[in-house]
TORTIVO-918526 format. One record per residue: chain; y, z negated, x negated of N, C-alpha, C, CB in turn; residue in one letter; residue number from 1. Coordinates in nm, 3 decimals. Each point is the difference from the previous one (the first is absolute). Glycine has a CB too. Example, Ala and Ser with C-alpha at 12.3 -4.5 7.8 and 13.67 -1.06 7.14 Angstrom:
residues 2
+-------+---------+---------+---------+---------+---------+---------+---------+---------+---------+---------+---------+---------+------+------+
! chain !      ny !      nz !      nx !     cay !     caz !     cax !      cy !      cz !      cx !     cby !     cbz !     cbx ! resn ! resi !
+-------+---------+---------+---------+---------+---------+---------+---------+---------+---------+---------+---------+---------+------+------+
!     A !  -0.569 !  -0.780 !  -1.319 !   0.119 !   0.000 !   0.089 !   0.120 !   0.000 !  -0.090 !  -0.117 !  -0.125 !   0.189 !    a !    1 !
!     A !   0.222 !   0.197 !  -0.154 !   0.119 !  -0.006 !  -0.082 !   0.109 !  -0.073 !   0.077 !  -0.063 !   0.215 !  -0.118 !    s !    2 !
+-------+---------+---------+---------+---------+---------+---------+---------+---------+---------+---------+---------+---------+------+------+
***
This chain:
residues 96
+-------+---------+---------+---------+---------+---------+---------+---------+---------+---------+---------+---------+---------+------+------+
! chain !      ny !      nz !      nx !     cay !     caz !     cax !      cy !      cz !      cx !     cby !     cbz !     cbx ! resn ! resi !
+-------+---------+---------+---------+---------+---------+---------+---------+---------+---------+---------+---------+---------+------+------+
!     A !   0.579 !  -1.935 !   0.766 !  -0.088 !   0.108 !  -0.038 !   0.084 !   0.109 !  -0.067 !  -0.163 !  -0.053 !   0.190 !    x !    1 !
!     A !   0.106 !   0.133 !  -0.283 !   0.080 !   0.063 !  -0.098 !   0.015 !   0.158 !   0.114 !  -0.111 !  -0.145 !  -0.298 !    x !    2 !
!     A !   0.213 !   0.177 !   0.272 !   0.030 !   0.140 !   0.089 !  -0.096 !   0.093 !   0.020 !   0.197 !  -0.010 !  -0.075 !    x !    3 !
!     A !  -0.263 !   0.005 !  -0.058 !  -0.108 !   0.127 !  -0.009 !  -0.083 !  -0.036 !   0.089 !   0.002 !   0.067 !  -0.229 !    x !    4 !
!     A !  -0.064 !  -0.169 !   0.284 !  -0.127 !  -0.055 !   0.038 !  -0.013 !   0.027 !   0.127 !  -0.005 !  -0.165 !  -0.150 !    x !    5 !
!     A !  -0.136 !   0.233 !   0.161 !  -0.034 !   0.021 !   0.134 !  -0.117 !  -0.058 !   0.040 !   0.110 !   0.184 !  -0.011 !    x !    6 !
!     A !  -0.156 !  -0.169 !   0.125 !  -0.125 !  -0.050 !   0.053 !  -0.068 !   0.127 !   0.041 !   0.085 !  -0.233 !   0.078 !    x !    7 !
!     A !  -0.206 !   0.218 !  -0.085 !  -0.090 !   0.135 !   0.015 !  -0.146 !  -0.028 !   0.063 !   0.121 !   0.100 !  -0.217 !    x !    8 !
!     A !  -0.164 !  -0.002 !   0.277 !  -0.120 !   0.044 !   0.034 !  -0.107 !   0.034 !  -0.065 !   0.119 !   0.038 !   0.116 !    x !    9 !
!     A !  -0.262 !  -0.010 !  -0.124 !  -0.069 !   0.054 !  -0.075 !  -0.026 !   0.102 !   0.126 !  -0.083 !  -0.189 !  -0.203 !    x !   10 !
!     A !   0.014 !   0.367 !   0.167 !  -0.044 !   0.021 !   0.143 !  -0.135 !   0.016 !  -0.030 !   0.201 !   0.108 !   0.115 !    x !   11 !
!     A !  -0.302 !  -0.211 !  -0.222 !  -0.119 !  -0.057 !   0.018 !  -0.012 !  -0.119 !   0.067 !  -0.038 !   0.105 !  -0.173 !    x !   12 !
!     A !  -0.068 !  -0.099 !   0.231 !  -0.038 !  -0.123 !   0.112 !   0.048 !  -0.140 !  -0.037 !  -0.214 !   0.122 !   0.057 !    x !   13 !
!     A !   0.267 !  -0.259 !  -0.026 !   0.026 !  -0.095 !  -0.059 !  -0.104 !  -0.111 !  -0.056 !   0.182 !   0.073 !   0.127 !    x !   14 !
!     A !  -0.301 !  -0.017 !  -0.063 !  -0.134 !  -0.096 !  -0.027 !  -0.044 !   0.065 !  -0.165 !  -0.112 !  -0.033 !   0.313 !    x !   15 !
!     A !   0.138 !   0.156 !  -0.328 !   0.011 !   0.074 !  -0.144 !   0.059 !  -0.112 !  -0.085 !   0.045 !   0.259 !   0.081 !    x !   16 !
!     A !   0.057 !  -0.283 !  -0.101 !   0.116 !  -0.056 !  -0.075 !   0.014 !  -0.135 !   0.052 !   0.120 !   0.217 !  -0.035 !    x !   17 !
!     A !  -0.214 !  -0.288 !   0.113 !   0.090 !  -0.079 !   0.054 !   0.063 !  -0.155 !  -0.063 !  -0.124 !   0.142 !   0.179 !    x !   18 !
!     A !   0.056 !  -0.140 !  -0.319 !  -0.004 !  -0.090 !  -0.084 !   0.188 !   0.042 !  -0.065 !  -0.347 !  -0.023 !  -0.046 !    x !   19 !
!     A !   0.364 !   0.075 !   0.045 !   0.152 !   0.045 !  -0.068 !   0.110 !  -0.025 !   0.076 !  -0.092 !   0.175 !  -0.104 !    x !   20 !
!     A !   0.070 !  -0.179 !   0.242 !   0.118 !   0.005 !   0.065 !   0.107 !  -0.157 !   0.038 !  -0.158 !   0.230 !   0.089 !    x !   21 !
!     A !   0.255 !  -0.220 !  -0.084 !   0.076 !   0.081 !  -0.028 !   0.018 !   0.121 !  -0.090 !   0.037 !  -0.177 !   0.079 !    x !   22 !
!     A !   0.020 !   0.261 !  -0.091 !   0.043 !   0.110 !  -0.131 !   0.150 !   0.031 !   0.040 !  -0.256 !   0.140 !  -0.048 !    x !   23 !
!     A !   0.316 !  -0.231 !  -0.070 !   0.121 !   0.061 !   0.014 !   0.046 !   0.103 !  -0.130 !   0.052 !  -0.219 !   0.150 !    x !   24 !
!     A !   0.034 !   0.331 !  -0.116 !   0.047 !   0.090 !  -0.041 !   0.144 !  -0.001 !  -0.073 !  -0.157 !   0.068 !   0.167 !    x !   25 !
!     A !   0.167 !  -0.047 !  -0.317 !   0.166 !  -0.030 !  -0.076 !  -0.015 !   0.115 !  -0.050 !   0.058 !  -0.249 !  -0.075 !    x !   26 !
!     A !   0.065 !   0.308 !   0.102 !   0.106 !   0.091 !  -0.064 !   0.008 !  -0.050 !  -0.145 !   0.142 !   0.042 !   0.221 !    x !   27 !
!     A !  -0.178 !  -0.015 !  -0.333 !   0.005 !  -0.038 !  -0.160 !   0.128 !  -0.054 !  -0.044 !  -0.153 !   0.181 !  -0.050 !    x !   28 !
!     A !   0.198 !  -0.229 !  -0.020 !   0.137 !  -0.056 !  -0.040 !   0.032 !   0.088 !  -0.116 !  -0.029 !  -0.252 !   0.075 !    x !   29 !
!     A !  -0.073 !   0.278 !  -0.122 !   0.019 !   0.074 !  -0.170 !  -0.105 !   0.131 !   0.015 !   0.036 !  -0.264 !  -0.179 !    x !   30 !
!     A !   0.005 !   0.337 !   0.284 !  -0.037 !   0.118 !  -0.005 !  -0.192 !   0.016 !  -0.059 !   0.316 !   0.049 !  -0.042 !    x !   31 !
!     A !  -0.345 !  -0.171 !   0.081 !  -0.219 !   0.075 !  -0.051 !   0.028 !  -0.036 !  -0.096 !  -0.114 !   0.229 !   0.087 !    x !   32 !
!     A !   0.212 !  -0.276 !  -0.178 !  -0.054 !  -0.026 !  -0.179 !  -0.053 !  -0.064 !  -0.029 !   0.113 !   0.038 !  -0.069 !    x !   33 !
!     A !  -0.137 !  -0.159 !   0.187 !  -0.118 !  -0.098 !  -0.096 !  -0.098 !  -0.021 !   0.108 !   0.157 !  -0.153 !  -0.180 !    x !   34 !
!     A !  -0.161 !   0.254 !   0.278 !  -0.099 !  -0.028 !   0.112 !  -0.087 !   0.118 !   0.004 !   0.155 !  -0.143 !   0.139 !    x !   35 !
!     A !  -0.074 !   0.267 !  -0.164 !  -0.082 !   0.129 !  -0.011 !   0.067 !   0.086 !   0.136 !  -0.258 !  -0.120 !  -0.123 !    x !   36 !
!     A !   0.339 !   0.099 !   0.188 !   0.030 !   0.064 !   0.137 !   0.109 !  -0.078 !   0.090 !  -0.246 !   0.086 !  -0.007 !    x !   37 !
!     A !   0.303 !   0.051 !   0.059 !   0.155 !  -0.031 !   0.049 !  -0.024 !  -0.116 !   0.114 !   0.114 !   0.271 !  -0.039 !    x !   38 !
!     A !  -0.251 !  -0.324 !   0.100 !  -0.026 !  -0.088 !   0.095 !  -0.099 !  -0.046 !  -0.073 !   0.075 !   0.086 !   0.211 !    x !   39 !
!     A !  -0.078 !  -0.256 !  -0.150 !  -0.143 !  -0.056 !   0.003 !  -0.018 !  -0.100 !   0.072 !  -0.032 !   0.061 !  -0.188 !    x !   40 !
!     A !  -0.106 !  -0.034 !   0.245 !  -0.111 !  -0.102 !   0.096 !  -0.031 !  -0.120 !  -0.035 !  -0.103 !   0.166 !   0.050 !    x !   41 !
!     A !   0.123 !  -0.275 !   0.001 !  -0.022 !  -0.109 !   0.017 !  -0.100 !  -0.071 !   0.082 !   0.187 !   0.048 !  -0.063 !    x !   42 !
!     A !  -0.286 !  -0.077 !   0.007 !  -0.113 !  -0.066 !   0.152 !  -0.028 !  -0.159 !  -0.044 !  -0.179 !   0.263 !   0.061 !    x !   43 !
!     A !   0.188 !  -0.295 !   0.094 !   0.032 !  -0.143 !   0.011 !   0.094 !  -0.059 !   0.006 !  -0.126 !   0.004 !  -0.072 !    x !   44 !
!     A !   0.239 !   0.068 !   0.066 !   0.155 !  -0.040 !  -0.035 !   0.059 !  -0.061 !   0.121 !   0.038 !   0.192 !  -0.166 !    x !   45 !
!     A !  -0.113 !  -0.347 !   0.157 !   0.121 !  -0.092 !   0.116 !   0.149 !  -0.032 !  -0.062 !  -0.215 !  -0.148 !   0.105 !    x !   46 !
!     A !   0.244 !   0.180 !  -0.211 !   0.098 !  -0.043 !  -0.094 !   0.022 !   0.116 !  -0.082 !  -0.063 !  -0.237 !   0.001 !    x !   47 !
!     A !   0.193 !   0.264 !  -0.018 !   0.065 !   0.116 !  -0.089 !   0.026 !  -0.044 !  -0.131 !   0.108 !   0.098 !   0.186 !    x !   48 !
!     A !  -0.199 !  -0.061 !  -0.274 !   0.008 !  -0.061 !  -0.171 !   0.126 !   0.007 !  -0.049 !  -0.214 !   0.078 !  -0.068 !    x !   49 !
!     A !   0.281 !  -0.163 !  -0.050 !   0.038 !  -0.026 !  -0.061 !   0.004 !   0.104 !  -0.085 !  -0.034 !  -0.193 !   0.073 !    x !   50 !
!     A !  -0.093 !   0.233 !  -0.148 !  -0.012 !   0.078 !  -0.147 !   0.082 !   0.176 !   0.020 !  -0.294 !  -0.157 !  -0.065 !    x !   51 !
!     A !   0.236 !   0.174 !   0.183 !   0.070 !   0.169 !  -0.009 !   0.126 !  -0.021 !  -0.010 !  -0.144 !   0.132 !   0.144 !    x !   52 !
!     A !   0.200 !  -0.197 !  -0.111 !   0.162 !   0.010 !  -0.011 !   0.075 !  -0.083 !  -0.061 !  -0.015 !   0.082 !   0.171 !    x !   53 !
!     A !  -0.047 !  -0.128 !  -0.272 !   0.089 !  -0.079 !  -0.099 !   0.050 !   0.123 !  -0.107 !  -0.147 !  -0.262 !   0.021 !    x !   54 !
!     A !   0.174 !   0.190 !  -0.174 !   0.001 !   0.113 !  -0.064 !  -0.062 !   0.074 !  -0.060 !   0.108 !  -0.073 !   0.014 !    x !   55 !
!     A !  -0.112 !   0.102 !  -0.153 !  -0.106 !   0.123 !  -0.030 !  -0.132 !  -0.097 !  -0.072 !   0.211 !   0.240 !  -0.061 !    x !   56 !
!     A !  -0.179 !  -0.285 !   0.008 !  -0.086 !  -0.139 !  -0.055 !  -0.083 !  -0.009 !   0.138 !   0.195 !  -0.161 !  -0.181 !    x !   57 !
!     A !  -0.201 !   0.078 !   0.233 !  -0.045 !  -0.100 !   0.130 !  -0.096 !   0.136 !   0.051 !   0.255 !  -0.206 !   0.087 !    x !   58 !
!     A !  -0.143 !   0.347 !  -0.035 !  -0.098 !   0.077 !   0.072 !  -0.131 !   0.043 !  -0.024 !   0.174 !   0.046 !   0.042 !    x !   59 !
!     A !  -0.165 !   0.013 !  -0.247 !  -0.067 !   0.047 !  -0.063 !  -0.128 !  -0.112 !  -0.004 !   0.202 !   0.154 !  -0.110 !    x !   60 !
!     A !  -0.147 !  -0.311 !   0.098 !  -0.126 !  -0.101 !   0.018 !  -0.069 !  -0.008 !   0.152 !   0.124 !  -0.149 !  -0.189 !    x !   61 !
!     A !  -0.026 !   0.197 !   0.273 !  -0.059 !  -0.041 !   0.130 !  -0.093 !   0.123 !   0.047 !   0.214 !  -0.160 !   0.065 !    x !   62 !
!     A !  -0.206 !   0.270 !  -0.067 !  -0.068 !   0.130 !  -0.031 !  -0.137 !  -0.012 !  -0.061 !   0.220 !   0.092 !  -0.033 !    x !   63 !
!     A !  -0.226 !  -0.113 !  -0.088 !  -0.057 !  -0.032 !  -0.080 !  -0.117 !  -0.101 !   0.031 !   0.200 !   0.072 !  -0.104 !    x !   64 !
!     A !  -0.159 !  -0.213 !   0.201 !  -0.079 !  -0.039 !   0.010 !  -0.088 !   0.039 !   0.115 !   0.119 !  -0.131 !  -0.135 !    x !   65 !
!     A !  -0.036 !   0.159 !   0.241 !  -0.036 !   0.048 !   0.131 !  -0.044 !   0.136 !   0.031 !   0.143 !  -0.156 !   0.044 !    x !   66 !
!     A !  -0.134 !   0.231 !  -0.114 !  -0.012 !   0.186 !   0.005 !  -0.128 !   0.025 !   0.048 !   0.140 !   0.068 !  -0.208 !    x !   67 !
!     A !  -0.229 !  -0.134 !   0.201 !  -0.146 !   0.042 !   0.044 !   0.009 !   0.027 !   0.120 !  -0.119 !  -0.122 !  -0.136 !    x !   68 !
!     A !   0.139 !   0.053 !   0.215 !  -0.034 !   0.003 !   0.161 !   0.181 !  -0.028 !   0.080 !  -0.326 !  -0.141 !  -0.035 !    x !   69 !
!     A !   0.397 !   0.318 !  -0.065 !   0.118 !   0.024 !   0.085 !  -0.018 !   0.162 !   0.017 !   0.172 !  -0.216 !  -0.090 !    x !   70 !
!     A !  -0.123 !   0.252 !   0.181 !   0.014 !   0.142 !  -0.017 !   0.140 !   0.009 !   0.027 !  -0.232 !   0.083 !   0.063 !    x !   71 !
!     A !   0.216 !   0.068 !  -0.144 !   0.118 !   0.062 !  -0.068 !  -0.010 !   0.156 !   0.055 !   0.000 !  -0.172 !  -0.236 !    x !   72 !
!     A !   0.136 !   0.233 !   0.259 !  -0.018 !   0.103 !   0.027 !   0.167 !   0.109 !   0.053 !  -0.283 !  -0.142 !   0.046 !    x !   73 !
!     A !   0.269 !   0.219 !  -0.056 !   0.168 !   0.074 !   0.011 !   0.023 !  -0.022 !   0.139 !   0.000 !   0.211 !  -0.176 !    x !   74 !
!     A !  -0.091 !  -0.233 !   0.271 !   0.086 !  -0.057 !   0.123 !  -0.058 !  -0.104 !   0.060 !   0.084 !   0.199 !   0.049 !    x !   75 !
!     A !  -0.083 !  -0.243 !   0.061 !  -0.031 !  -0.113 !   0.088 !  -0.157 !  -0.006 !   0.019 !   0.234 !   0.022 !   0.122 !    x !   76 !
!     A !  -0.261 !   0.147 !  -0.065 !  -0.133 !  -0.027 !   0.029 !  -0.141 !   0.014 !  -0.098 !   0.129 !   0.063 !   0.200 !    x !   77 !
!     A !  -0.026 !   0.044 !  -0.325 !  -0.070 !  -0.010 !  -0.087 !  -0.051 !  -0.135 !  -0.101 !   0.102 !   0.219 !   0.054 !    x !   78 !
!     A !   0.001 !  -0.327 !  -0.065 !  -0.009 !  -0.133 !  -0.036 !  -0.133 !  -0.099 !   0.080 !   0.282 !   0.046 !  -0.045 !    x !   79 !
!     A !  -0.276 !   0.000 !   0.189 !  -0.098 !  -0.114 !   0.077 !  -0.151 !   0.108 !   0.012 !   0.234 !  -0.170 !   0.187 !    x !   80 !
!     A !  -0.229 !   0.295 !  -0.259 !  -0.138 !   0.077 !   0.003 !  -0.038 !  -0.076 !  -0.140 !   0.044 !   0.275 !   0.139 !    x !   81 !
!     A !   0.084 !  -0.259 !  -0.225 !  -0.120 !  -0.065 !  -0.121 !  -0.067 !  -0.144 !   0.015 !   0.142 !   0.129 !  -0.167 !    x !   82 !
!     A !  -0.031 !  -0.148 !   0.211 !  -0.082 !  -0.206 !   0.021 !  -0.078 !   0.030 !   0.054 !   0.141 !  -0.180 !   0.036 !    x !   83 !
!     A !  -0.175 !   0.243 !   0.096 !  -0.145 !   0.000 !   0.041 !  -0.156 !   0.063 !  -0.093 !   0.174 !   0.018 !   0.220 !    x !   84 !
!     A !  -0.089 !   0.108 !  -0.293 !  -0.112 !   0.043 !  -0.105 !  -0.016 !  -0.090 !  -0.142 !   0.052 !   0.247 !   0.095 !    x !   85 !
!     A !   0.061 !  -0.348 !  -0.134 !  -0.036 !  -0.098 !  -0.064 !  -0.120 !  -0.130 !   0.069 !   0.252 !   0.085 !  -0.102 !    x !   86 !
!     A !  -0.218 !  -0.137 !   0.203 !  -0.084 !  -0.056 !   0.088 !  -0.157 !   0.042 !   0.011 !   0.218 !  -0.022 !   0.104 !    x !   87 !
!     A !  -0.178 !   0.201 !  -0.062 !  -0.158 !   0.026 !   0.033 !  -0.093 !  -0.013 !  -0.121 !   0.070 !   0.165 !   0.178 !    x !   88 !
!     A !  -0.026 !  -0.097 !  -0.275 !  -0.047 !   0.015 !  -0.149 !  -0.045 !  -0.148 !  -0.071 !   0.178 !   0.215 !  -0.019 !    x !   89 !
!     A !  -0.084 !  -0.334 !   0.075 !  -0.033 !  -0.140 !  -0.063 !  -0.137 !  -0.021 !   0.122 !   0.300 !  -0.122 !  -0.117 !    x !   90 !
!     A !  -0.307 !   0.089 !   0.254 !  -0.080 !  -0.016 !   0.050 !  -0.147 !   0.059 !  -0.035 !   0.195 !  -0.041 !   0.123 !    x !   91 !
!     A !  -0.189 !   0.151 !  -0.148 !  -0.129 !   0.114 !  -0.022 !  -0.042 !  -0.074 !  -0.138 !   0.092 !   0.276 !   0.117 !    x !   92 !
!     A !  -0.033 !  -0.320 !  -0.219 !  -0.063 !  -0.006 !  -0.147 !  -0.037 !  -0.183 !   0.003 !   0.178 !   0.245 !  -0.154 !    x !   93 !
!     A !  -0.130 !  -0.336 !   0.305 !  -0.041 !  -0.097 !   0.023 !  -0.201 !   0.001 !   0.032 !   0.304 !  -0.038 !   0.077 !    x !   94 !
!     A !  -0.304 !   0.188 !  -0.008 !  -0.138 !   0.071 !   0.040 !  -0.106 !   0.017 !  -0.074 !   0.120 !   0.098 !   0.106 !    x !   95 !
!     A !  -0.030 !  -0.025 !  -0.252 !  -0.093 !   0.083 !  -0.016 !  -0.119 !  -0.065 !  -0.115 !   0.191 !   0.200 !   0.077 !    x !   96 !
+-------+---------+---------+---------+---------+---------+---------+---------+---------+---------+---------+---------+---------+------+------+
***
């Protein structure tokens, strides 16, 4: 597991989210440049990707393909609030 990487909490209920979890948490390799933020959220992550940490090529494709349903954010908890407001926002327009 890459140094940055943490494991995290939401402190919304887990039946909220509970489709995401795992959520694991990375420290950026390249500073947010191709993710948008010095951290980002991962949900579902039984396995630590490949794409963030290759090189700039690979990241920019792996980003790219995956960016929808990651959050990003200048710290830890700000990264796993957006995945959840990415989440809530996809669920609701499944609704409306």
């Amino acid at each position: 597991m890459p140094s940055g990487a943490t494991v995290t909490s939401a402190e919304e209920p887990l039946r909220t989210h509970a489709r995401l979890w795992p959520i694991v948490v990375f420290q950026s390799r390249y500073s947010g440049t191709y993710e948008g933020g010095d951290w980002f959220a991962l949900a579902n992550c039984a396995e630590i990707p490949d794409g963030p940490w290759g090189d700039d090529e690979e990241c920019v494709d792996w980003f790219t393909s995956n960016g929808k349903m990651i959050g990003v954010g200048d710290s830890p908890d700000e990264a796993v609030s957006d995945l959840l407001e990415k989440d809530r926002l996809s669920q609701a327009t499944l609704y409306d």
